[in-house]
C-alpha positions as CSV (number, residue, x, y, z in Angstrom):
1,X,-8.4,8.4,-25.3
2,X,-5.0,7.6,-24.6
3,X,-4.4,10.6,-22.8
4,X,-7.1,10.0,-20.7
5,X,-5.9,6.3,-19.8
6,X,-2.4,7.6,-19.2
7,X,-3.9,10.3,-16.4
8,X,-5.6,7.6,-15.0
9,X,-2.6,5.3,-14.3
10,X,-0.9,8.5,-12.9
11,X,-3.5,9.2,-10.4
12,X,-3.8,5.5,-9.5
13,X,0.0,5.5,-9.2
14,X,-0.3,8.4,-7.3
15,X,-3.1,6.9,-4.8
16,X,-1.2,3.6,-4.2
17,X,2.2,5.8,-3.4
18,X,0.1,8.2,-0.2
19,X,-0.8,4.7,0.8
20,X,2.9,3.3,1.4
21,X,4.0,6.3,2.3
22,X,1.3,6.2,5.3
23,X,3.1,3.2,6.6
24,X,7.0,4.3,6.2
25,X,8.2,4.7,9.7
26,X,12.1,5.9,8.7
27,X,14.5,3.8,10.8
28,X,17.0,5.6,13.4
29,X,19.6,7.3,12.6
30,X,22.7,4.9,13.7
31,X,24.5,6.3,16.7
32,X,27.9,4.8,17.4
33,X,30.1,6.3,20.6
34,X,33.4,5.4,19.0
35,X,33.9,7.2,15.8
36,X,35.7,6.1,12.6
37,X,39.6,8.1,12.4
38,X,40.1,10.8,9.3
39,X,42.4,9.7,6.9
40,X,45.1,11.4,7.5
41,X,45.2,10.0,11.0
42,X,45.5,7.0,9.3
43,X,48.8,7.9,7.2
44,X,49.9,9.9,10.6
45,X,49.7,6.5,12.8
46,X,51.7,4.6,10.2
């Protein structure tokens, strides 16, 4: 009987999860023109 409960939890778990991820729009991928120096450009410039 416990077994049975735990499956159950799972698939509701599982349910409720397709249902968010329905709505997940992933947000852009930051593009910046000026990029960030290495770091040995750093110790270079000092």
């Amino acid at each position: 009987m416990e077994k049975q409960t735990s499956k159950t939890k799972a698939a509701e778990a599982l349910e409720l999860l397709e249902q968010a991820w329905a709505y997940y729009t992933p947000e852009p991928a930051p593009v910046s023109g000026a990029r960030e120096p290495e770091l040995f450009e750093y110790a270079n410039a000092a």
